[in-house]
C-alpha positions as CSV (number, residue, x, y, z in Angstrom):
1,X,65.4,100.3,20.2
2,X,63.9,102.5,17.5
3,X,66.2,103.6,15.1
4,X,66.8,105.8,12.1
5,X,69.4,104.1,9.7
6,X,71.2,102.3,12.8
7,X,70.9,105.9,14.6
8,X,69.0,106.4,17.8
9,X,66.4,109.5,16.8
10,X,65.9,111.7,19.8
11,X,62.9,114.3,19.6
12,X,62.7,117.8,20.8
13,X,59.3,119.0,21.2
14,X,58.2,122.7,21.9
15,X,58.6,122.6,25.2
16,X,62.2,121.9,25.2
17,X,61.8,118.5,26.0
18,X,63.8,115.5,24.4
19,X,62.8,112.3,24.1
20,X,64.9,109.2,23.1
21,X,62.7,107.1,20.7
22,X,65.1,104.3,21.3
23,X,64.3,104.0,25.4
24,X,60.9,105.5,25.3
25,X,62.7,108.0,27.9
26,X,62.9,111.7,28.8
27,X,66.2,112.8,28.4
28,X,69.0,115.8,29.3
29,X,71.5,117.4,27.5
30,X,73.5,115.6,30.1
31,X,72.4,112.5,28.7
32,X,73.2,113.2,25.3
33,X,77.0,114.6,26.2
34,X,77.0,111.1,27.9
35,X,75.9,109.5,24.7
36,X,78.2,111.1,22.8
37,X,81.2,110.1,25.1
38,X,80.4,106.1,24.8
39,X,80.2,107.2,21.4
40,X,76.6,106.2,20.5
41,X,75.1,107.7,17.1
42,X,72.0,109.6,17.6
43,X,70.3,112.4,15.1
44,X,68.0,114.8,17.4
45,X,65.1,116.1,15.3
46,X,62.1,118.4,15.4
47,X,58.9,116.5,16.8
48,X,56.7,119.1,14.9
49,X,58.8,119.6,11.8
50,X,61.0,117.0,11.6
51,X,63.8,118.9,10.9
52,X,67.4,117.5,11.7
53,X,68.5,120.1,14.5
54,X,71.1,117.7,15.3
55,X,74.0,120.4,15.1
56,X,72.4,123.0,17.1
57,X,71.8,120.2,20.2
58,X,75.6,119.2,20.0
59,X,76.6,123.1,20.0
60,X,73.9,123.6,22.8
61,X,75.5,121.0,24.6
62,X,79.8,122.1,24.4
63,X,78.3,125.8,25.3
64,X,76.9,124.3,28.5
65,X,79.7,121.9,29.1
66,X,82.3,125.0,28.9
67,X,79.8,127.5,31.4
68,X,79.0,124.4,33.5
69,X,82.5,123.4,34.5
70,X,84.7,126.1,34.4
71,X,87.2,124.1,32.3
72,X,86.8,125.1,29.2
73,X,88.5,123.4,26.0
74,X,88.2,126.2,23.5
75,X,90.5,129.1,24.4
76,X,89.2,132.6,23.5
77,X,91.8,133.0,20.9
78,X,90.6,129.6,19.0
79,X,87.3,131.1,19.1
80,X,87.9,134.6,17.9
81,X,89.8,132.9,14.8
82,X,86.7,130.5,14.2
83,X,84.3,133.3,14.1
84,X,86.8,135.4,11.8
85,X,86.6,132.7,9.5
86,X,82.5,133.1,8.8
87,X,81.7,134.9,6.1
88,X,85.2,134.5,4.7
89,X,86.4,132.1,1.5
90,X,88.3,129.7,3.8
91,X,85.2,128.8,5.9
92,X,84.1,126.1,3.2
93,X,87.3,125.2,4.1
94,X,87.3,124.6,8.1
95,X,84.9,121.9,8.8
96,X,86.9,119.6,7.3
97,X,90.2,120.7,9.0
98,X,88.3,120.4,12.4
99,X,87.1,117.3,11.8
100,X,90.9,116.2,10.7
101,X,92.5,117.7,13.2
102,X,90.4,115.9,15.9
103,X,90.5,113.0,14.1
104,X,94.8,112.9,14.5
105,X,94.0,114.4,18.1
106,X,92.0,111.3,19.2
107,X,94.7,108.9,17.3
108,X,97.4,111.0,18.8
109,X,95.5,110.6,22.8
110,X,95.4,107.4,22.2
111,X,99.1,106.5,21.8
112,X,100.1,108.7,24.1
113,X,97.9,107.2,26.6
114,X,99.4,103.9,25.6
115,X,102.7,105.2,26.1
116,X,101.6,106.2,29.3
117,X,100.4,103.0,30.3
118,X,103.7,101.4,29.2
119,X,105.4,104.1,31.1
120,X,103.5,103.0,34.6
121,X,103.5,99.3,33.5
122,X,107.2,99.5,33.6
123,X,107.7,101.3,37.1
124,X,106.1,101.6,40.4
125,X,103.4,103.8,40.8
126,X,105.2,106.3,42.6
127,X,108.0,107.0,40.3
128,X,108.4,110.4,38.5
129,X,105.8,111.3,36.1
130,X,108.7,113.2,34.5
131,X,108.8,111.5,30.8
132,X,104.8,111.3,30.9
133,X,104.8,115.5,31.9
134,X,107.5,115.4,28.9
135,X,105.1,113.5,26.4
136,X,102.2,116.1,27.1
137,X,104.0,118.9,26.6
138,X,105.3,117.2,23.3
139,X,102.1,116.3,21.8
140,X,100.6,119.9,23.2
141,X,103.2,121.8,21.4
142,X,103.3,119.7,18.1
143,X,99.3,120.0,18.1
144,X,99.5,124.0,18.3
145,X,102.1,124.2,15.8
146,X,100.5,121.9,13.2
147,X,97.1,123.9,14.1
148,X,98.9,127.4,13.6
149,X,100.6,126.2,10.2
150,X,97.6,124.7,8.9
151,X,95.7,128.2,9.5
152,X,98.9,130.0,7.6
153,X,98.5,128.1,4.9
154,X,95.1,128.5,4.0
155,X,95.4,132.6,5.2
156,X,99.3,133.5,3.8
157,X,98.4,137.2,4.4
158,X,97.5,136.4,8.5
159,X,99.6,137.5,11.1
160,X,101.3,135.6,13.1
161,X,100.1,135.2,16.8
162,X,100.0,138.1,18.8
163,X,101.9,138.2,22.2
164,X,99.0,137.8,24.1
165,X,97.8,134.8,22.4
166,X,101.7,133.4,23.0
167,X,101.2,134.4,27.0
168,X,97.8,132.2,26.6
169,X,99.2,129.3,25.2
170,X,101.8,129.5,27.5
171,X,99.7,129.9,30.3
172,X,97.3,127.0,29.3
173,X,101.0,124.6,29.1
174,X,101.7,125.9,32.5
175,X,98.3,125.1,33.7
176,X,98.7,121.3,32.1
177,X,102.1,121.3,33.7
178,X,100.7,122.2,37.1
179,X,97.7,119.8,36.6
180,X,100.6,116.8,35.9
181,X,102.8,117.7,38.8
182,X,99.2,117.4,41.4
183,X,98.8,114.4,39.7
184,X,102.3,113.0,40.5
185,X,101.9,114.6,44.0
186,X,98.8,112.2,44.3
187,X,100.2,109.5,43.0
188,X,103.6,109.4,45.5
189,X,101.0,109.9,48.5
190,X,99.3,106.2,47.3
């Protein structure tokens, strides 16, 4: 495979096109997003220019993953704040929070699913999902906090959530909530 300092180097010609220069292939945005999820390392550049466009591809892709499935991961309220913060002091500031934050997300999803897996290991498959539907809620509630108080702390002077951002969050819990108990309703059918 051609390769760019161990990276795969995808092109994007004028046309729209993009071509993997590691497969000598035509490829989608859908392909990327699944490139990204078996977590291979690609740069996406220019053809003409050769400019690294590699952040406006990934952007291109989470705005067509959020219109394409109806499921979208960033609530309107995250995205109101993230837009409040360009142009502002703090937004030097945010990248690397993001990136930290995910970073203790993924860690976080990744005990939990162990947990999880303990959890079923331990019990038939058709026990109560009550303790797993506990451990969600958990590690949904800790992550909004610690996102919340991080955002305080670099803003003193903001205000605290308003009450529809409160009915949001509890809205999305109740959704994840509802999403567990079809799950469990699943599961005690097998």
């Amino acid at each position: 495979m051609a390769k760019n300092d161990g990276q795969i180097v995808i092109k994007k010609y004028a046309n729209r096109r993009l071509y993997n220069t590691g497969t000598s292939t035509y490829v989608t945005l859908d392909d990327l997003a699944e490139m990204v999820k078996k977590g291979e390392e690609f740069t996406v550049q220019d053809a003409k220019s050769g400019e690294d466009i590699t952040h406006s591809v990934l952007t291109q892709i989470i705005f067509e993953q959020e219109s394409k499935t109806g499921n979208t991961l960033l609530p309107i309220s995250f995205l109101r704040q993230l837009i409040g913060y360009y142009g502002d002091q703090m937004q030097m500031v945010v990248p690397s929070f993001l990136e930290h934050s995910m970073r203790a997300f993924t860690e976080q999803q990744t005990q939990m699913r162990e947990q999880m897996n303990r959890a079923f290991g331990e019990t038939p498959l058709g026990k109560n999902l009550q303790l797993p539907m506990q451990m969600v809620e958990e590690q949904v509630r800790r992550n909004t906090e610690m996102f919340q108080q991080a955002m305080q702390m670099f803003s003193p002077f903001m205000k605290p959530p308003a009450k529809e951002t409160r009915k949001a969050e509890a809205k999305d819990i109740d959704e994840l909530k509802e999403q567990l108990r079809a799950m469990q309703s699943k599961l005690d059918s097998l």
